[in-house]
TORDREN-409632 format. One record per residue: y, x, z of N, C-alpha, C, O in turn. Coordinates in nm, 2 decimals, padded with zeros to 4 digits, m for minus. Example, Ala and Ser with C-alpha at 12.3 -4.5 7.8 and 13.67 -1.06 7.14 Angstrom:
<recs>
+--------+--------+--------+--------+--------+--------+--------+--------+--------+--------+--------+--------+
:    n.Y :    n.X :    n.Z :   ca.Y :   ca.X :   ca.Z :    c.Y :    c.X :    c.Z :    o.Y :    o.X :    o.Z :
+--------+--------+--------+--------+--------+--------+--------+--------+--------+--------+--------+--------+
: m00.57 :  01.32 :  00.78 : m00.45 :  01.23 :  00.78 : m00.33 :  01.32 :  00.78 : m00.33 :  01.42 :  00.85 :
: m00.22 :  01.28 :  00.71 : m00.11 :  01.37 :  00.71 :  00.00 :  01.29 :  00.79 :  00.11 :  01.34 :  00.80 :
+--------+--------+--------+--------+--------+--------+--------+--------+--------+--------+--------+--------+
</recs>
This chain:
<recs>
+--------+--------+--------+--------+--------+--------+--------+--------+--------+--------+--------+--------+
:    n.Y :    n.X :    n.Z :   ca.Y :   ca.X :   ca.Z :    c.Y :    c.X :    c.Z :    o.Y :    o.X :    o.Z :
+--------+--------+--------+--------+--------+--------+--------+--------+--------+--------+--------+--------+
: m03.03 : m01.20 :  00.37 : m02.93 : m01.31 :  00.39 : m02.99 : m01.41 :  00.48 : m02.91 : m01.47 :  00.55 :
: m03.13 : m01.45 :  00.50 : m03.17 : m01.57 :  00.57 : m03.13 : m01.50 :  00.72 : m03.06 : m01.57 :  00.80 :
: m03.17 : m01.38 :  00.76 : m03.14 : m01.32 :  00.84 : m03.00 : m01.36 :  00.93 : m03.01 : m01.41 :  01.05 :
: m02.91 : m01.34 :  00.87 : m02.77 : m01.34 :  00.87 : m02.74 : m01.50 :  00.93 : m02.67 : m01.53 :  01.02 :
: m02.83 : m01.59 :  00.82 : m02.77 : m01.72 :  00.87 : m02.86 : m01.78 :  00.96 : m02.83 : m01.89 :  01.01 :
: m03.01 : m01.69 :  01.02 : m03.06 : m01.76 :  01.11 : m02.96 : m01.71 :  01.22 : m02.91 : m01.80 :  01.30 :
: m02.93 : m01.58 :  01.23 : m02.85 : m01.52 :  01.35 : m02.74 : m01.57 :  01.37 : m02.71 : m01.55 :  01.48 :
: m02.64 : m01.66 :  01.29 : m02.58 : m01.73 :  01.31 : m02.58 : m01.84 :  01.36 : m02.52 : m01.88 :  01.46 :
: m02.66 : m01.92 :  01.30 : m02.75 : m02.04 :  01.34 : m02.79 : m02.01 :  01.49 : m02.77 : m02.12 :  01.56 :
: m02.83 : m01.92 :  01.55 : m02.89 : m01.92 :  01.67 : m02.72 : m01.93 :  01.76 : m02.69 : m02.02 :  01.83 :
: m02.65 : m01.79 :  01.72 : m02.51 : m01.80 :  01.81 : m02.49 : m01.90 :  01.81 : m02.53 : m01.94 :  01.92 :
: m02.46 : m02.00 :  01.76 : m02.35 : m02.14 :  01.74 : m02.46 : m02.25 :  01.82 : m02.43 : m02.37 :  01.82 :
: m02.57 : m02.20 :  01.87 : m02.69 : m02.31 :  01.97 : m02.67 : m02.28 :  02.06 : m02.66 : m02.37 :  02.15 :
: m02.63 : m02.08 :  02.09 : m02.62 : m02.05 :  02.22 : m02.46 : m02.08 :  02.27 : m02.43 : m02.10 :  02.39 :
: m02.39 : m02.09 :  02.18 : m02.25 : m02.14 :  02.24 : m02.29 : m02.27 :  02.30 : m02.29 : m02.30 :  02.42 :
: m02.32 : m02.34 :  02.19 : m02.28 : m02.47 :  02.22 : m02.37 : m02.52 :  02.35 : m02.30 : m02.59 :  02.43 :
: m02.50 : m02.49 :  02.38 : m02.55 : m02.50 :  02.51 : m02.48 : m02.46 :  02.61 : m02.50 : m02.53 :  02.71 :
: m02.38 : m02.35 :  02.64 : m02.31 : m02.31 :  02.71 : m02.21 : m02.39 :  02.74 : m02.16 : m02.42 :  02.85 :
: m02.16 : m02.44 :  02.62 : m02.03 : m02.53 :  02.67 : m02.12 : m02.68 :  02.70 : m02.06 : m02.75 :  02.78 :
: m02.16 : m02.70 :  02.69 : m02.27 : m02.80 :  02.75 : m02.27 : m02.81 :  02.91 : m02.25 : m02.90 :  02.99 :
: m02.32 : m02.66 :  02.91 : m02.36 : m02.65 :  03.07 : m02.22 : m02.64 :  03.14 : m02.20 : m02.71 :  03.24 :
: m02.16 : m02.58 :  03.12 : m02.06 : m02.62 :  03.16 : m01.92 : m02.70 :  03.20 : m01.83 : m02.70 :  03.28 :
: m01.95 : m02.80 :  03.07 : m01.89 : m02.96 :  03.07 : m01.97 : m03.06 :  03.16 : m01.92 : m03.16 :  03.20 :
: m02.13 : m03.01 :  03.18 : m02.21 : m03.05 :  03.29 : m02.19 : m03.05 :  03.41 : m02.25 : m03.12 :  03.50 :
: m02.11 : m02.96 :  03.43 : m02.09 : m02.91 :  03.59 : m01.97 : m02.98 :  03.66 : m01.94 : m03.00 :  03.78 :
: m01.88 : m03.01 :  03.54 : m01.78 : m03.06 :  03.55 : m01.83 : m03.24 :  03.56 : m01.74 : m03.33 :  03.56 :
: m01.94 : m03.26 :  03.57 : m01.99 : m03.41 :  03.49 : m01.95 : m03.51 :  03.37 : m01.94 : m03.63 :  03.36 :
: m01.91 : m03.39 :  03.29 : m01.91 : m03.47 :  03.14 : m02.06 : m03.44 :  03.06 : m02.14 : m03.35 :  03.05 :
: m02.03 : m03.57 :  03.01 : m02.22 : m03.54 :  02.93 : m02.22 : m03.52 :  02.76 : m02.23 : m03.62 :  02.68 :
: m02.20 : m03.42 :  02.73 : m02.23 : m03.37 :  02.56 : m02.33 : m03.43 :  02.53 : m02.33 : m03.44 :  02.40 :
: m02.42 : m03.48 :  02.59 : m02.54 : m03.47 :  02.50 : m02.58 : m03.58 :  02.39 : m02.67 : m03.57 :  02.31 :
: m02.48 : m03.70 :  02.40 : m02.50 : m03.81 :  02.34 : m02.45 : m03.78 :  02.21 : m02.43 : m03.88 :  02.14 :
: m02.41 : m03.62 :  02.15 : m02.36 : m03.60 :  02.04 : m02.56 : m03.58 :  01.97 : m02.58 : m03.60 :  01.85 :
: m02.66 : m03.55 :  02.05 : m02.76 : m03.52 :  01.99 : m02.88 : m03.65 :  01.93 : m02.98 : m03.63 :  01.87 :
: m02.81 : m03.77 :  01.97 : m02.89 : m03.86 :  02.01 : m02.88 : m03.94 :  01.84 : m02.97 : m04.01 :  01.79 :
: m02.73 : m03.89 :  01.75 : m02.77 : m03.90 :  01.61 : m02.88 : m03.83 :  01.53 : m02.94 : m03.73 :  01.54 :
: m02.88 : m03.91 :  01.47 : m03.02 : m03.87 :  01.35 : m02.92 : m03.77 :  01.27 : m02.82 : m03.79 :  01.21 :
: m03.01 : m03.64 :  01.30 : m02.98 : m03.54 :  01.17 : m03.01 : m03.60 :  01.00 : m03.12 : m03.64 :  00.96 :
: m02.87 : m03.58 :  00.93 : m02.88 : m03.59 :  00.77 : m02.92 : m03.53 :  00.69 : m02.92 : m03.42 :  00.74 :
: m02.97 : m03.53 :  00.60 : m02.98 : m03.42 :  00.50 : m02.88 : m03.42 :  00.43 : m02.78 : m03.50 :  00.46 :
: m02.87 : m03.34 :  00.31 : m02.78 : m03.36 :  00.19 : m02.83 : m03.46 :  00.08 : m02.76 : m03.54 :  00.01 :
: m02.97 : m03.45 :  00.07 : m03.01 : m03.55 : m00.01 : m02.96 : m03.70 :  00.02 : m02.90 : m03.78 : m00.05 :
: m03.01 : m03.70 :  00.14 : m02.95 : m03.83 :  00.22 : m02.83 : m03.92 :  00.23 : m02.81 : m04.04 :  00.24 :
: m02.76 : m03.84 :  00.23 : m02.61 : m03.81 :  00.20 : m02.56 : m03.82 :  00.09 : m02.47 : m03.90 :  00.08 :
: m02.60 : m03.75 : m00.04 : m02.61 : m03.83 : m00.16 : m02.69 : m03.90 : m00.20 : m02.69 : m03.91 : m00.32 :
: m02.77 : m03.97 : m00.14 : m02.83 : m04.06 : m00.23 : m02.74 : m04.19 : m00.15 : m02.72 : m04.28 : m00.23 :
: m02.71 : m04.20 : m00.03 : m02.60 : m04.30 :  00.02 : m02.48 : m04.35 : m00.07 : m02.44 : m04.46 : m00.08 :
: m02.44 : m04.22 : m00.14 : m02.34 : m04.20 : m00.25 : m02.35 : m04.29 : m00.37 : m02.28 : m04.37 : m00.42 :
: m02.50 : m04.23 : m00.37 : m02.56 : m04.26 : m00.54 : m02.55 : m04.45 : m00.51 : m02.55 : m04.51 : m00.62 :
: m02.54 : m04.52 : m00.40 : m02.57 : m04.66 : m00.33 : m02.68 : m04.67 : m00.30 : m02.73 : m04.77 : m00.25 :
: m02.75 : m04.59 : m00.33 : m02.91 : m04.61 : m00.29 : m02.93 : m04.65 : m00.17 : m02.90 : m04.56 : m00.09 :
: m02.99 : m04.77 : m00.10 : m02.98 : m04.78 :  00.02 : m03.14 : m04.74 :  00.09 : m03.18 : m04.74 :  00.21 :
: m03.21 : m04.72 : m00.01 : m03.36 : m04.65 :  00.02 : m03.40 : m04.55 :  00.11 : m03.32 : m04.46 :  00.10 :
: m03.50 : m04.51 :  00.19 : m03.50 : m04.38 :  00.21 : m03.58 : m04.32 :  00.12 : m03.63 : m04.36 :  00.01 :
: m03.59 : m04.20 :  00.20 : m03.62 : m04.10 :  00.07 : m03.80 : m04.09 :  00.08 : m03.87 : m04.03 :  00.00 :
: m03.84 : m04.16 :  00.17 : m04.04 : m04.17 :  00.09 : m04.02 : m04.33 :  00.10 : m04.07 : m04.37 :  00.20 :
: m03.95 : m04.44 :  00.02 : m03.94 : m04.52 : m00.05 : m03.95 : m04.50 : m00.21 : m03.86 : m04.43 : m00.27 :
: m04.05 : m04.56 : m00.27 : m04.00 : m04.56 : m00.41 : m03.88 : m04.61 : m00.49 : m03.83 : m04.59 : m00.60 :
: m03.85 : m04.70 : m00.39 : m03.67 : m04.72 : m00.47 : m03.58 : m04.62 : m00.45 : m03.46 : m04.63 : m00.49 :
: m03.61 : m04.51 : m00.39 : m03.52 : m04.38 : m00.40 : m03.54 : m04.30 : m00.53 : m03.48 : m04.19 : m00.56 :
: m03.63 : m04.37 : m00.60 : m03.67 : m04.22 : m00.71 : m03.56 : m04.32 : m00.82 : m03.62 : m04.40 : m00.89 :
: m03.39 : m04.30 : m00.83 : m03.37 : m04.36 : m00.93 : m03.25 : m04.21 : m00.97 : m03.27 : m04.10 : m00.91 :
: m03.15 : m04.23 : m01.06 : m03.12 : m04.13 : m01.13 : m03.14 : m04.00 : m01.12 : m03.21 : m03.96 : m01.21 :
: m03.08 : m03.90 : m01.02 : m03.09 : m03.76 : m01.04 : m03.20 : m03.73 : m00.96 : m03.28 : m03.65 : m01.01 :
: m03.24 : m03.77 : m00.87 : m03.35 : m03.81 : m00.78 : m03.49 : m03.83 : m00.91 : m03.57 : m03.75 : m00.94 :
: m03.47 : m03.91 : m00.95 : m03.60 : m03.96 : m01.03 : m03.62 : m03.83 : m01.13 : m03.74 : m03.80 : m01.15 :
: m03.49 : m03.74 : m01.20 : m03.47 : m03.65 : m01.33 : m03.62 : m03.54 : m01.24 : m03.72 : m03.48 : m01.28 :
: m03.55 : m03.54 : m01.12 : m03.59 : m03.43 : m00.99 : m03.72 : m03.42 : m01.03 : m03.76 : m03.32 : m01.09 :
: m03.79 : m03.53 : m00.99 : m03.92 : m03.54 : m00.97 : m03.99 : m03.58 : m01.06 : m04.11 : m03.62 : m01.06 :
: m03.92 : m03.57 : m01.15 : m04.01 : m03.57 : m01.34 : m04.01 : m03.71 : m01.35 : m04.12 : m03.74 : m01.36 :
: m03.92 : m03.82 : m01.35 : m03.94 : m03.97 : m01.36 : m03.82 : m03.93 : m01.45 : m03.74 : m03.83 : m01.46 :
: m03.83 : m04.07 : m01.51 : m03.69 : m04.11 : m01.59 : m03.71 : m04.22 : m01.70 : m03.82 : m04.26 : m01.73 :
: m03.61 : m04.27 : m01.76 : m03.60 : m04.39 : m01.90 : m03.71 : m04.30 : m01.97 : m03.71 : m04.19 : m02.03 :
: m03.82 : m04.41 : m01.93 : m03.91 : m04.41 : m02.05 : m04.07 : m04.30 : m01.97 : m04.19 : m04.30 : m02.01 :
: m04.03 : m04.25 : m01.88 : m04.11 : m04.19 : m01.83 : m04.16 : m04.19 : m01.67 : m04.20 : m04.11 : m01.59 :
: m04.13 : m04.32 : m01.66 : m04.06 : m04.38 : m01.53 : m04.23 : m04.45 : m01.43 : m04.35 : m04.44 : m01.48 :
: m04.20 : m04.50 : m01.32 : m04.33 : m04.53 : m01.23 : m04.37 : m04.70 : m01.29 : m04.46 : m04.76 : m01.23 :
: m04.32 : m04.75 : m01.36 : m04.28 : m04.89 : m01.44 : m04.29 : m04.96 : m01.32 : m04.38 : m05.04 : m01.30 :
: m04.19 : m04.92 : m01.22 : m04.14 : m05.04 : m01.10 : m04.02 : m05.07 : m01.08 : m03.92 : m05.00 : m01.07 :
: m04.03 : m05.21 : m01.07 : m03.93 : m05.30 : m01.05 : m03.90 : m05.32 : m00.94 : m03.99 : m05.35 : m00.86 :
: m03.73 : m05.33 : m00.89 : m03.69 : m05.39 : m00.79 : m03.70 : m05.52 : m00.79 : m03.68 : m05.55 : m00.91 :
: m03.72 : m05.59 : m00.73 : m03.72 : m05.77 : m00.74 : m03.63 : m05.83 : m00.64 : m03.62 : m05.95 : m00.63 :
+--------+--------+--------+--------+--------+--------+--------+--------+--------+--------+--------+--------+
</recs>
């Protein structure tokens, strides 16, 4: 299966470079779609969760995040936001 989705993963780079080079020729510029920061999913829910932390912040380790990484009520890093 990883197989499958790297081989997919690869087609959908080699498309998309192509339609690239080719909106290039034309002088339109794709490339300012790359200049976003890739998300994670964690990232993405912890935005959810309101966490406004990143994720090697210790104010990220709060609900399912914290269950994650073995933290929790009572078992916790005893830190406070202030």
């Amino acid at each position: 299966m990883p197989e499958l989705v790297q081989t997919f993963k690869s087609k959908q780079k080699a498309e998309s470079d192509n339609r690239k080079f080719l909106a290039g020729i034309q002088g339109i510029d794709l490339g300012k779609d790359d200049e976003e920061e890739a998300r994670s999913f964690e990232d993405v829910k912890r935005k959810a969760m309101g966490i406004s932390a990143s994720a090697d912040d210790i104010v990220s380790l709060q609900g399912s995040f914290a269950s994650e990484s073995g933290f929790g009520i009572g078992a916790g890093l005893g830190y406070f936001k202030e």
